[in-house]
N, C-alpha and C positions, 0 to 999 in steps of 0.2 A: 504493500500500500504506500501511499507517495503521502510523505510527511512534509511540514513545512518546518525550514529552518528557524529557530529561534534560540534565543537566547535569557536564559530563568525566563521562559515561559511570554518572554517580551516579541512581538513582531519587529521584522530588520524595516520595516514601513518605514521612510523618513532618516534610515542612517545614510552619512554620508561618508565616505572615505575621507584619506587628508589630500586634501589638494591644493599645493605650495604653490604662493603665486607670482611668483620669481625663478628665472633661473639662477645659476650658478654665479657670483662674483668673487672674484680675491677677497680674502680670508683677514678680518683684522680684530683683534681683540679688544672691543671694548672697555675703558680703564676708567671713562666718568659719565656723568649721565646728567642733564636736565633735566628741570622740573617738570617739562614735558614728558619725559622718557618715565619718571618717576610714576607719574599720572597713569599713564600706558599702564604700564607694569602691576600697579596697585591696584588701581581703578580708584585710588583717591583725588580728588579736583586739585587742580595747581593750588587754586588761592585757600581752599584746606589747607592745602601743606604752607603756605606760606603764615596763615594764620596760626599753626599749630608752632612755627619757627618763633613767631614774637611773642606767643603766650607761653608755652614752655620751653625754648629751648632745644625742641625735640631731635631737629637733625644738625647736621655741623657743617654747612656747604662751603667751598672756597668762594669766593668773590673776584671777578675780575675788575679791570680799572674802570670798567663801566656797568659795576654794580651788576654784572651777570653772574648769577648764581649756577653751580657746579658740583656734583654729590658725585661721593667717590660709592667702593662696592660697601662697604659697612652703613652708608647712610643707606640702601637701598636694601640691606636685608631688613636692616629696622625696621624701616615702615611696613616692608610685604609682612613681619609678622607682627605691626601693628593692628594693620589691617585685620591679619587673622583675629584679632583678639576682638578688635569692634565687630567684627562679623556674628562672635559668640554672647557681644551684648554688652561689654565693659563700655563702661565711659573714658576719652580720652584723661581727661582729665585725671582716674587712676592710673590708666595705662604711661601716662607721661611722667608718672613719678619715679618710675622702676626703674632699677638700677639696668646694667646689659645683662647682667647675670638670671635676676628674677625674670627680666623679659622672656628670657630664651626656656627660663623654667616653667613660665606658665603655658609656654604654648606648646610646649612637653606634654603638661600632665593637663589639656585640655583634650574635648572629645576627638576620637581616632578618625582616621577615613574608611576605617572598618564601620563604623555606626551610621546609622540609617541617613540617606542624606549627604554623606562622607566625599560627594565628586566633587563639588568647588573647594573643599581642603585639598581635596589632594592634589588639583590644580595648582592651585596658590603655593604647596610644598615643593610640584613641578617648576614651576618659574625660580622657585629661590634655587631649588637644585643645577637647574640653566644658568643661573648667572653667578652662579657660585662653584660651577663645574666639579658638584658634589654630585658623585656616581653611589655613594652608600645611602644618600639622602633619597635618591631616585629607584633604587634598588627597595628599600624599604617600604616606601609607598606603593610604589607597583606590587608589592606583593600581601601589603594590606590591601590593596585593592581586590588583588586575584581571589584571595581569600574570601572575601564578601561575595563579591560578584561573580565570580568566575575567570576564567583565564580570557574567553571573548568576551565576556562581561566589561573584565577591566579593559579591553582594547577599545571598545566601543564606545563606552560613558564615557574614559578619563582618557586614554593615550592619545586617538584619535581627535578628538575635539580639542584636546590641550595642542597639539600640534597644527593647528587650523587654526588657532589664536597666533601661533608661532608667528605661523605666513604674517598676521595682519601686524604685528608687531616690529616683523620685518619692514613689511611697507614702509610704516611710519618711520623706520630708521630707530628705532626705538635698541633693538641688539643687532648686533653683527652675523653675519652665516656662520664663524665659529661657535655662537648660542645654539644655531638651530641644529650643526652639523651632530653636535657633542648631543645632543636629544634624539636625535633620529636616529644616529648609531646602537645608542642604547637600546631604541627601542626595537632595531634591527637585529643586534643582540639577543634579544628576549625572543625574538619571532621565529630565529634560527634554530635556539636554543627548544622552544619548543615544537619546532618542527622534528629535529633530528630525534627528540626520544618521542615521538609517536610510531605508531608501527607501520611497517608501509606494507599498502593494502596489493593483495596477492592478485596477480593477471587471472582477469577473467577471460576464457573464450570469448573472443568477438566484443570485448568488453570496451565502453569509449576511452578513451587517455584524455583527457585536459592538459594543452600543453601552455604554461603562464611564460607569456613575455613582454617586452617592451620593445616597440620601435626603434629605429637609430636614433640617437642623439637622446633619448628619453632614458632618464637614470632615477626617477623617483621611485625605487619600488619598492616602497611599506605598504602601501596597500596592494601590492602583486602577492605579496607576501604572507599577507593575513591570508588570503583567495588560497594562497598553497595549504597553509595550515588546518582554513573550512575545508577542504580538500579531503587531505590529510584523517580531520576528523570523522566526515562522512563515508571514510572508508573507501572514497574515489580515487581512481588513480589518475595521479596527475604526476608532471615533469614540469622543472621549473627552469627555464633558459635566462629570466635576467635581465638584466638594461641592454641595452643599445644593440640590439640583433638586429642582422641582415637581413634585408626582405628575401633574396635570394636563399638564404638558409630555408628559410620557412617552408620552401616548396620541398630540400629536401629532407626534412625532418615529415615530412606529411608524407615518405614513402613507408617510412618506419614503423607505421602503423595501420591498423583496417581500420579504425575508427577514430578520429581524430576530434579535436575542438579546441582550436585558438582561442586563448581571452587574454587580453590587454586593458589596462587601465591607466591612462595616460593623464598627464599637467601641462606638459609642454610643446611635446613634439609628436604628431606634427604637428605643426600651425594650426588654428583653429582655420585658416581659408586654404590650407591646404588637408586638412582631414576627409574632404569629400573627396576628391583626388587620392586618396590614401584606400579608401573603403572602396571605389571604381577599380584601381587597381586589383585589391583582392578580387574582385570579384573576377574579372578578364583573367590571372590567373588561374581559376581554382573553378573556371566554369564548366571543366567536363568530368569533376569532381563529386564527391560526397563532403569534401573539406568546408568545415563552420566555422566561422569565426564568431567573438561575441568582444564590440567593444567597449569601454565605460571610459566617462572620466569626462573634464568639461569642456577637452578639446573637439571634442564628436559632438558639442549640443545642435547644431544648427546642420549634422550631417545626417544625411537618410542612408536608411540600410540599404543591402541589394538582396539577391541569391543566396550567396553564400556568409551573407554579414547581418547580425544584425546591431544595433546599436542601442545601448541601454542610457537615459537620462540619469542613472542615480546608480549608487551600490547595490542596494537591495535589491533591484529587480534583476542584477547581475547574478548576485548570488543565487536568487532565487529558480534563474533558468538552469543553471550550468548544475546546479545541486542534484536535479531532478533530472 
């Protein structure tokens, strides 16, 4: 009987994958931050933080000759676990009196991201671990996560959406690619990690292969990755090829098999006015085929399927074809 995928009992309805909305730039470390970047990061208002500076004290910014104010990395965890605290309901006002020590103590032994509700902490834990290039800090959350939620649980509520904030953080110039690089890897990391102790499902006669790749030049693949691992779970057999593959590959990897099924989930490449050009292609290839493709991701939004393609607006309805 054909089951539908979900996750504690939740519908994939409405999830979106992460999809970064930049390419690739030189790599530069981050060392101080604006009041703006601070705002970004915390979600607290500039003039908050300015007012919380001349009534307590609260952060220590340099000053330049023209009164522009400058916050190094210890003014920016403060606040992020300021915030955390007013989130839980404290008034500035006591929160501003606490030493570093009691600060970092309270938000210790405040509620877990294991407790019900737990995703915008563990978010908020996320960012301090990004800009503090704290792997124990990220490691720990993620796995109070998994622990509540599940292992696609935590991908979906917390990794996912935290990393889709990343993007927009970006934008704004708020961190550098070394922030988002050091997050992705991690969570690359984890997705590898649980891929390789799953057990890889036994060839069935005549049985379809899912084979997960990315186009040329396209190298974002956390969520190709997740796709291996639902894969993985459902006991389907898939083969994971990776970033940046040759179109000419593809044709002969499609001899390796009786039954085949391409899916790609793309950010960048190709082009959003080059995608329909992309999906025609396959199709003039693979027309005297049984070969399927399935593509997602927001470069395909405005592309129509053909024959052999088709193209999905969202994750979920990705997941949902290729599962079944």
């Amino acid at each position: 009987m054909e089951q539908n995928y979900d996750v504690n009992q939740r519908p994939t309805k409405g999830v979106h994958f992460f999809a970064p909305h930049h390419i690739v730039q030189e790599d530069r470390v981050k060392q101080e931050f604006s009041i703006k970047d601070l705002e970004n990061l915390s979600g607290v208002k500039a003039h908050t933080i300015r007012a919380w500076e001349q009534r307590y004290a609260l952060l220590n910014p340099n000053r330049s000759s023209t009164n522009i104010r400058t916050y190094g990395g210890e003014d920016l965890k403060k606040l992020l676990n300021v915030a955390l605290l007013l989130e839980r309901g404290l008034k500035i006002s006591k929160i501003a009196g606490l030493s570093p020590k009691q600060l970092g103590q309270m938000v210790a032994e405040g509620p877990s991201v294991s407790d019900e509700g737990g995703e915008a902490l563990a978010k908020q834990r996320l960012k301090l671990a990004m800009m503090t290039y704290d792997e124990v800090l990220f490691r720990g959350t993620m796995q109070e996560c998994v622990d509540r939620l599940t292992f696609d649980g935590a991908v979906l509520s917390v990794a996912l959406p935290f990393l889709a904030e990343v993007g927009v953080l970006w934008l704004t110039d708020t961190i550098c690619p070394a922030h988002e690089h050091f997050m992705s890897n991690l969570l690359r990391q984890m997705l590898f990690a649980e891929i390789h102790n799953a057990p890889i499902p036994q060839p069935e006669e005549k049985g379809k292969v899912i084979v997960l790749y990315l186009p040329e030049r396209e190298i974002h693949d956390i969520s190709l990755l997740f796709l291996h691992h639902l894969c993985r779970s459902a006991r389907r057999q898939s083969v994971f090829l990776g970033q940046s593959v040759p179109f000419d590959d593809l044709v002969s990897v499609a001899t390796q098999f009786e039954d085949v099924c391409f899916v790609s989930y793309c950010t960048t490449s190709p082009a959003a006015d080059q995608a329909q050009e992309y999906v025609d292609r396959i199709d003039r290839t693979f027309a005297a085929s049984e070969v399927t493709f399935h593509l997602g991701g927001g470069v395909f939004k405005q592309a129509a399927g053909g024959a052999n393609t088709t193209v999905h607006t969202d994750g979920a309805s990705l997941v949902q074809k290729i599962l079944h």
